[in-house]
N, CA, C and O atoms as CSV, one atom per row, in Angstrom:
chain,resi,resn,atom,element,x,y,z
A,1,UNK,N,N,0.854,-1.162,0.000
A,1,UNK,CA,C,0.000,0.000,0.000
A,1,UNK,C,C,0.902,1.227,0.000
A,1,UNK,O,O,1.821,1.331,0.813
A,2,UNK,N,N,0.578,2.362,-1.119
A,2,UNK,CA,C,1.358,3.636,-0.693
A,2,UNK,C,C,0.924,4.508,-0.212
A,2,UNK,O,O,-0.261,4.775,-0.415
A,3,UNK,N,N,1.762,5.340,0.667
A,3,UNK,CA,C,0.855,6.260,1.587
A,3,UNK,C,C,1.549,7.854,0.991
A,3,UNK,O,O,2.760,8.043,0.876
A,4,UNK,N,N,0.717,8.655,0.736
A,4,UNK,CA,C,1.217,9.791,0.004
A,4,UNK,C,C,1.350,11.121,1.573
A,4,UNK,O,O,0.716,10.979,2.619
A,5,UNK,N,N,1.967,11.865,1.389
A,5,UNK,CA,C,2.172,13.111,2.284
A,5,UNK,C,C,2.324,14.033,1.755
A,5,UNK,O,O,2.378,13.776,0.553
A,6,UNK,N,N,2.457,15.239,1.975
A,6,UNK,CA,C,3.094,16.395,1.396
A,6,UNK,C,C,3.974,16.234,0.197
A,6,UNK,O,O,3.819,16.349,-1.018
A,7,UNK,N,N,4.815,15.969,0.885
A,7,UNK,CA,C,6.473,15.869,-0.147
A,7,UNK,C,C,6.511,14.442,-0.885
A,7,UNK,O,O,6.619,14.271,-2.099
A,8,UNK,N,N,6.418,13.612,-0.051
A,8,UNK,CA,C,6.941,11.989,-0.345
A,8,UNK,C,C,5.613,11.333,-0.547
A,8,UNK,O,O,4.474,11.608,-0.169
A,9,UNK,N,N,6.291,10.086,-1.485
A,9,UNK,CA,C,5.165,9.030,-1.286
A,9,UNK,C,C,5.956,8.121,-0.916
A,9,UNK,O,O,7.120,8.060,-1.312
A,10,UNK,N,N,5.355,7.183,0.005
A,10,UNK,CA,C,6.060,5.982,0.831
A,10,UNK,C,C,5.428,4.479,0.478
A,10,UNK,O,O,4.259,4.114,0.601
A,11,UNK,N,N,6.365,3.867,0.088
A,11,UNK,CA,C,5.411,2.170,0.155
A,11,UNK,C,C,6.013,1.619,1.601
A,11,UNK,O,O,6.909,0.776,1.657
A,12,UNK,N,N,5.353,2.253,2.822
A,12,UNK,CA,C,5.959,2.165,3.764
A,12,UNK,C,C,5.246,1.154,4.749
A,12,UNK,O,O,5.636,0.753,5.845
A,13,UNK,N,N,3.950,0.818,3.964
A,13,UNK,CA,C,2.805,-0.800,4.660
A,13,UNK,C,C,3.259,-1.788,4.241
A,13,UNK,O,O,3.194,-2.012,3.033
A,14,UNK,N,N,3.873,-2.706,5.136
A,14,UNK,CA,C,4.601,-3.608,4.569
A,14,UNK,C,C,3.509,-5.072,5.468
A,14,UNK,O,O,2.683,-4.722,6.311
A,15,UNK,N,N,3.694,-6.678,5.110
A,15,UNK,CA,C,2.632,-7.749,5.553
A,15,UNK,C,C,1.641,-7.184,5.636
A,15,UNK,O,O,1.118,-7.840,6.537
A,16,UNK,N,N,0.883,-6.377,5.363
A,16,UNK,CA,C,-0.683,-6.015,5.138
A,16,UNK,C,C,-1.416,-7.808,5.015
A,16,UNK,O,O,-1.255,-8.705,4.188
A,17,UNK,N,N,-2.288,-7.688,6.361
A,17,UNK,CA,C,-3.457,-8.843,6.457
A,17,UNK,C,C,-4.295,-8.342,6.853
A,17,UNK,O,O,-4.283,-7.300,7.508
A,18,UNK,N,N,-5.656,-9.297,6.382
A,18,UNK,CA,C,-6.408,-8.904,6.553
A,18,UNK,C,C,-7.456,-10.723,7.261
A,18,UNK,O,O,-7.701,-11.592,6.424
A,19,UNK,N,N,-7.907,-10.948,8.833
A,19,UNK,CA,C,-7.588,-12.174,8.595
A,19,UNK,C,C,-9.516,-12.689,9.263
A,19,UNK,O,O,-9.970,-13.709,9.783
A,20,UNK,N,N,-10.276,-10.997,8.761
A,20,UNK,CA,C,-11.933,-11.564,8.852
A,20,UNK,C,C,-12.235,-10.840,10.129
A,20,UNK,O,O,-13.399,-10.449,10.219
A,21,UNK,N,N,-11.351,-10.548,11.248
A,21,UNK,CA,C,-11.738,-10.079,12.614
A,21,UNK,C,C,-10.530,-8.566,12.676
A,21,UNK,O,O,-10.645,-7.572,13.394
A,22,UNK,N,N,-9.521,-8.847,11.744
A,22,UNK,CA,C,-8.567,-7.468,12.271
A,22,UNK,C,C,-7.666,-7.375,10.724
A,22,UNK,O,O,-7.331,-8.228,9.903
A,23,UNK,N,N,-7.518,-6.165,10.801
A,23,UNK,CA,C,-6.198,-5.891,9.790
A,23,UNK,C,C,-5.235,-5.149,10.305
A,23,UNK,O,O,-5.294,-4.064,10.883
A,24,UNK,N,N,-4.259,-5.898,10.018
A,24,UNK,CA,C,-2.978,-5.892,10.150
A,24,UNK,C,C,-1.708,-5.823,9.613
A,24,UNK,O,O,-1.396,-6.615,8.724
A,25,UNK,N,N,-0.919,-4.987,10.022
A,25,UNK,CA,C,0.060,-4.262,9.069
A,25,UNK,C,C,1.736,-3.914,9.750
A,25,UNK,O,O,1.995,-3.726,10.939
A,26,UNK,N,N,2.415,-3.908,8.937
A,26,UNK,CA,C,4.048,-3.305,9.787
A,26,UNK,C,C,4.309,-1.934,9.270
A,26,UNK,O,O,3.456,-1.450,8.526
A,27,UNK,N,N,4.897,-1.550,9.431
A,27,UNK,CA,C,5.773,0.113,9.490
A,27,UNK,C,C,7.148,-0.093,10.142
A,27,UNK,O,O,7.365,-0.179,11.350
A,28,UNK,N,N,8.399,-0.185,8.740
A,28,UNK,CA,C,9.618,-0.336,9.499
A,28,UNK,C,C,9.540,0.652,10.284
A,28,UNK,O,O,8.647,1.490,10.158
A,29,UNK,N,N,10.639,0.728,11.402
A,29,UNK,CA,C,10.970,2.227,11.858
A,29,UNK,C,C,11.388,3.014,11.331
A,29,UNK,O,O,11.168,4.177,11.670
A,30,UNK,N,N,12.293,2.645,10.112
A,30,UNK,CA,C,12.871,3.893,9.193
A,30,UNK,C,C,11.454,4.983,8.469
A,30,UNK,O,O,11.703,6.126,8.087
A,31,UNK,N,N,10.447,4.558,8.410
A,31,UNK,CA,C,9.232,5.170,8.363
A,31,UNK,C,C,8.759,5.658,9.478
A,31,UNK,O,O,7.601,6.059,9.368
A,32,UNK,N,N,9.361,5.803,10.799
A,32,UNK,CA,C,8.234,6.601,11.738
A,32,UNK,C,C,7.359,7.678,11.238
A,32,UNK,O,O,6.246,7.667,11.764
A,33,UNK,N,N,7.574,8.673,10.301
A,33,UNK,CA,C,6.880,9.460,10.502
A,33,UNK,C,C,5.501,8.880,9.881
A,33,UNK,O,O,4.313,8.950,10.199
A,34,UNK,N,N,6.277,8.245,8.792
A,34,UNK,CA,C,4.528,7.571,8.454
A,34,UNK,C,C,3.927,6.865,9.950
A,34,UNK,O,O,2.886,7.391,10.343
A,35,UNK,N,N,4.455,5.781,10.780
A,35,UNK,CA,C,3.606,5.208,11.169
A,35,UNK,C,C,3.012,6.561,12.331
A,35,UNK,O,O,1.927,6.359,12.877
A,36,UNK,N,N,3.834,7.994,12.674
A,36,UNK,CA,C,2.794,9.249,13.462
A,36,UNK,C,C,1.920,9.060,12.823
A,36,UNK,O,O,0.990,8.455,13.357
A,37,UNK,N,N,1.764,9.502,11.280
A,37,UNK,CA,C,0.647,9.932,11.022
A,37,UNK,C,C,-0.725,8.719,11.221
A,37,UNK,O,O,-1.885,8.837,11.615
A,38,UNK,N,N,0.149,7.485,10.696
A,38,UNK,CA,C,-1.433,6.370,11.057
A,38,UNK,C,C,-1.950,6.649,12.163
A,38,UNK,O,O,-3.156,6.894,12.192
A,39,UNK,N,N,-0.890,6.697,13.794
A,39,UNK,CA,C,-1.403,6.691,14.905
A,39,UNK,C,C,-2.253,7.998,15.198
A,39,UNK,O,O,-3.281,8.029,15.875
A,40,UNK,N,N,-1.650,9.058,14.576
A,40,UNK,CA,C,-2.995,10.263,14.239
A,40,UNK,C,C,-3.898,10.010,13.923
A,40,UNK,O,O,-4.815,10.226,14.715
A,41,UNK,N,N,-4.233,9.402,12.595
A,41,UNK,CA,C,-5.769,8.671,12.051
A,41,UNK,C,C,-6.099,7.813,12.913
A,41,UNK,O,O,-7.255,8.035,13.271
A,42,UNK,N,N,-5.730,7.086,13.339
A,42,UNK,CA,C,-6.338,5.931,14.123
A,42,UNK,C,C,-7.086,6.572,15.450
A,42,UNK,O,O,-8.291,6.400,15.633
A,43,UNK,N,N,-6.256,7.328,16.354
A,43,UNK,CA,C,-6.588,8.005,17.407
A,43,UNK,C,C,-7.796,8.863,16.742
A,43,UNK,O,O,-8.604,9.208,17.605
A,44,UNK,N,N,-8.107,9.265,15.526
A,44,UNK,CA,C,-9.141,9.861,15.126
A,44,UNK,C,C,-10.113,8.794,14.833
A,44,UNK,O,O,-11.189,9.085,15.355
A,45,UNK,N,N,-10.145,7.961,14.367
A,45,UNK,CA,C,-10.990,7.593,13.655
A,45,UNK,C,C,-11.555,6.035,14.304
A,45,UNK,O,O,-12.734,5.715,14.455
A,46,UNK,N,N,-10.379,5.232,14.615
A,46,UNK,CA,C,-10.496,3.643,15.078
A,46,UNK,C,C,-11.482,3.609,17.110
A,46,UNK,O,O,-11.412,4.160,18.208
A,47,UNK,N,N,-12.086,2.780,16.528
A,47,UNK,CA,C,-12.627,2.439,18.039
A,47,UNK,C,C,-11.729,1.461,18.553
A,47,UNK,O,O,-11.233,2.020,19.531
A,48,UNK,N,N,-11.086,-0.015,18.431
A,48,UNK,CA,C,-10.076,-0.676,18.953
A,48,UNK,C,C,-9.156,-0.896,17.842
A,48,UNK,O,O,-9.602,-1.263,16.755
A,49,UNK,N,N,-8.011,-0.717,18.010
A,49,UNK,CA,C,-6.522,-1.066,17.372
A,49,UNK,C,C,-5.548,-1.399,18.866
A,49,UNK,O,O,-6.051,-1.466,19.988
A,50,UNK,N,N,-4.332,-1.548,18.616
A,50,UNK,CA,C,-3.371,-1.797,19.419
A,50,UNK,C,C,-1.858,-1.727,17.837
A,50,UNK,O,O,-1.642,-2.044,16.667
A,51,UNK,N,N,-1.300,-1.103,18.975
A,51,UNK,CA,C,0.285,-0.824,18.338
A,51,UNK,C,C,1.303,-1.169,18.999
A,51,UNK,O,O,1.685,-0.779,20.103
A,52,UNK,N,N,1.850,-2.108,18.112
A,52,UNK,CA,C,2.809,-3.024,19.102
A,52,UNK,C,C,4.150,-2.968,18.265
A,52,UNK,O,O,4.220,-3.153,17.050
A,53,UNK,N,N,5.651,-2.559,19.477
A,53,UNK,CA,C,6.556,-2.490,18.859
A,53,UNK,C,C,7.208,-3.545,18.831
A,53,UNK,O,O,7.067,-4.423,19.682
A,54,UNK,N,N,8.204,-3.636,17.626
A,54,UNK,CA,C,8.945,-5.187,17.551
A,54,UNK,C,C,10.560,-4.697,17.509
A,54,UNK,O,O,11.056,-4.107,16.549
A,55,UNK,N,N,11.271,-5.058,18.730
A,55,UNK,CA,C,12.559,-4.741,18.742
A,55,UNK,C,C,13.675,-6.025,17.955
A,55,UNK,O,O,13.297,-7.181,17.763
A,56,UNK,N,N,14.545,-5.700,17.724
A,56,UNK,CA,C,15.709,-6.515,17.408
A,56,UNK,C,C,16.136,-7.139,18.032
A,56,UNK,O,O,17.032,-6.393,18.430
A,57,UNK,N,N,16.357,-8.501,18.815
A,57,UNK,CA,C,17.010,-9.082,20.303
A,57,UNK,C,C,18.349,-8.986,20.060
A,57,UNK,O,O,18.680,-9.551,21.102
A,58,UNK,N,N,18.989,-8.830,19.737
A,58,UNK,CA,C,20.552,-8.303,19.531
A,58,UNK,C,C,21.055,-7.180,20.119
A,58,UNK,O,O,22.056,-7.162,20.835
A,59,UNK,N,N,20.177,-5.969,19.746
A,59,UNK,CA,C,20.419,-4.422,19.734
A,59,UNK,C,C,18.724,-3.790,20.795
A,59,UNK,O,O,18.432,-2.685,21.251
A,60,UNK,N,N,18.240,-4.682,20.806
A,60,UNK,CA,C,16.863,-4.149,21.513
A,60,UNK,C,C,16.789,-2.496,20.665
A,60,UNK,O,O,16.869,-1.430,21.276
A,61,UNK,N,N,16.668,-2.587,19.590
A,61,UNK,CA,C,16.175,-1.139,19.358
A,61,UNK,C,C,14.838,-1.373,18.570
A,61,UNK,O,O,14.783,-2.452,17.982
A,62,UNK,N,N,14.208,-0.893,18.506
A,62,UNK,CA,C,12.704,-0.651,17.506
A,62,UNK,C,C,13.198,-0.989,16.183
A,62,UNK,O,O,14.045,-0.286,15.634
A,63,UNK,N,N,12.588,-2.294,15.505
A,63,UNK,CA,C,12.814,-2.540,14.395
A,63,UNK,C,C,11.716,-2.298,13.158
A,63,UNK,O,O,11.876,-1.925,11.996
A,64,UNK,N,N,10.438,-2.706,13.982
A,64,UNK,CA,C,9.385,-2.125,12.794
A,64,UNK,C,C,8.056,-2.025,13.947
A,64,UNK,O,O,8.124,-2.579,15.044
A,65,UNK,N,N,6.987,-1.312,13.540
A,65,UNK,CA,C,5.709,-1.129,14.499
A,65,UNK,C,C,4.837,-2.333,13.844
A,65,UNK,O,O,4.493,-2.219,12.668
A,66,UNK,N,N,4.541,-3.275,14.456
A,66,UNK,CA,C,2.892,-3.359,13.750
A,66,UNK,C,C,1.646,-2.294,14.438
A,66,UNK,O,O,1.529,-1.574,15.429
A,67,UNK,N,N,0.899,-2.661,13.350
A,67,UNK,CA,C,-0.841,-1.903,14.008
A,67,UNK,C,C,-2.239,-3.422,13.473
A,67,UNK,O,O,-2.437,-4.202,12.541
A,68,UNK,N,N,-2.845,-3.044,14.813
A,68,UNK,CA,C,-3.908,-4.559,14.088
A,68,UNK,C,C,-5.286,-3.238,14.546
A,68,UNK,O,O,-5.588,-2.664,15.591
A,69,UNK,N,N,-5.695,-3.219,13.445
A,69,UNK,CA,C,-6.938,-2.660,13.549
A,69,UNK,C,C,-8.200,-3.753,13.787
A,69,UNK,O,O,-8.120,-4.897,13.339
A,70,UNK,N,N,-9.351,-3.287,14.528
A,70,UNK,CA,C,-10.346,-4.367,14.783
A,70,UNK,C,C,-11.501,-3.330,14.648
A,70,UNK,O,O,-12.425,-4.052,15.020
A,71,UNK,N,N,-11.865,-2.572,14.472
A,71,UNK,CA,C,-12.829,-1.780,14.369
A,71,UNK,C,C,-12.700,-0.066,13.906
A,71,UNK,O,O,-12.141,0.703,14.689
A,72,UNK,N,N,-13.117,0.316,12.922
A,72,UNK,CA,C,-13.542,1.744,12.752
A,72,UNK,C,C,-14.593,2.533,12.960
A,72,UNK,O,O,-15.588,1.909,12.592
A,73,UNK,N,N,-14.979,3.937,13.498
A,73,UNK,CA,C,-15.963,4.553,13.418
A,73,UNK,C,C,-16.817,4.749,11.817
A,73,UNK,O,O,-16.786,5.872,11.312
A,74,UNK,N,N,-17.272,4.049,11.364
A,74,UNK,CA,C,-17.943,4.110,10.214
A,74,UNK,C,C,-17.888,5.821,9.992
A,74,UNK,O,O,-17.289,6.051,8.941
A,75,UNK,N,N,-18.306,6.997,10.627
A,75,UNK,CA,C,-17.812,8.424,10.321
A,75,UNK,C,C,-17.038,8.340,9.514
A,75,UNK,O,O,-17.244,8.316,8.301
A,76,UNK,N,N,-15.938,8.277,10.123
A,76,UNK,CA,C,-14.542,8.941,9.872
A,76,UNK,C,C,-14.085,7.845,8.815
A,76,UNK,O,O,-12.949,8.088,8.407
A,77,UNK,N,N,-14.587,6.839,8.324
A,77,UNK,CA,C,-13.950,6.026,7.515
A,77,UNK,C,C,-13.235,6.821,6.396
A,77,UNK,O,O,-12.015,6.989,6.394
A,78,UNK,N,N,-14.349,7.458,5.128
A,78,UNK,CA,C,-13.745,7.868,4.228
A,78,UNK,C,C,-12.766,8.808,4.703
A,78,UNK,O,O,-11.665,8.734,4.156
A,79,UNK,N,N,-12.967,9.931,5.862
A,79,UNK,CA,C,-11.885,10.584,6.184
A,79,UNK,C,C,-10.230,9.574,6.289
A,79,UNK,O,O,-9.268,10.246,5.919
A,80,UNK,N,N,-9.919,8.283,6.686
A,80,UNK,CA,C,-9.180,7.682,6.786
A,80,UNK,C,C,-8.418,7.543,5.345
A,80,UNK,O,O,-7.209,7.588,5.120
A,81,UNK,N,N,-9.527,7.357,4.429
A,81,UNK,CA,C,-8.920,6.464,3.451
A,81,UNK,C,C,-8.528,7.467,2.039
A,81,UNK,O,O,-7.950,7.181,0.991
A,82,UNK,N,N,-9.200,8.908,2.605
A,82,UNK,CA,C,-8.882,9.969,2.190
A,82,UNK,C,C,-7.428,10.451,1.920
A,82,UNK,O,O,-6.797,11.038,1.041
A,83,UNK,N,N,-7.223,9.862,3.208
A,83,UNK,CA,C,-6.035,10.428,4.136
A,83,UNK,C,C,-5.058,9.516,3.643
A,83,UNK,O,O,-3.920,9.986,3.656
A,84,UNK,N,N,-5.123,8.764,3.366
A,84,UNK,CA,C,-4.225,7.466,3.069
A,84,UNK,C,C,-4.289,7.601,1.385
A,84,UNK,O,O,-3.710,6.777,0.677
């Protein structure tokens, strides 16, 4: 999936599932700013998600975010996908 911004466009959704109850997705870290902005939309728009970081066991540093979405405010949907 590409996610467009201002300046850049990013193919920065990487394992995108989708598995009937949640969708689910990664965001290396070299993309944080993309994954701010999801957690902006989401905090706008999602009734349950969870964002979970996945470190490196070597270096323990942040290697990529997932996000599992389980529900949207039907509202704000098109605003989401607007946005995206």
């Amino acid at each position: 999936m590409t996610l467009i911004s201002a300046n850049k466009s990013y193919d920065a959704i990487k394992d995108y599932e989708f598995t009937g109850e949640e969708v689910a997705f990664r965001v290396d870290f070299e993309h944080i700013d993309v994954a701010l902005m999801i957690v902006d939309m989401l905090g706008r728009s999602a009734a349950r998600f969870t964002i979970l970081p996945f470190a490196d066991p070597d270096t323990n540093e942040i290697d990529y975010i997932q996000f599992q979405v389980y529900s949207i405010n039907e509202g704000n949907f098109k605003e989401v996908l607007d946005t995206m």
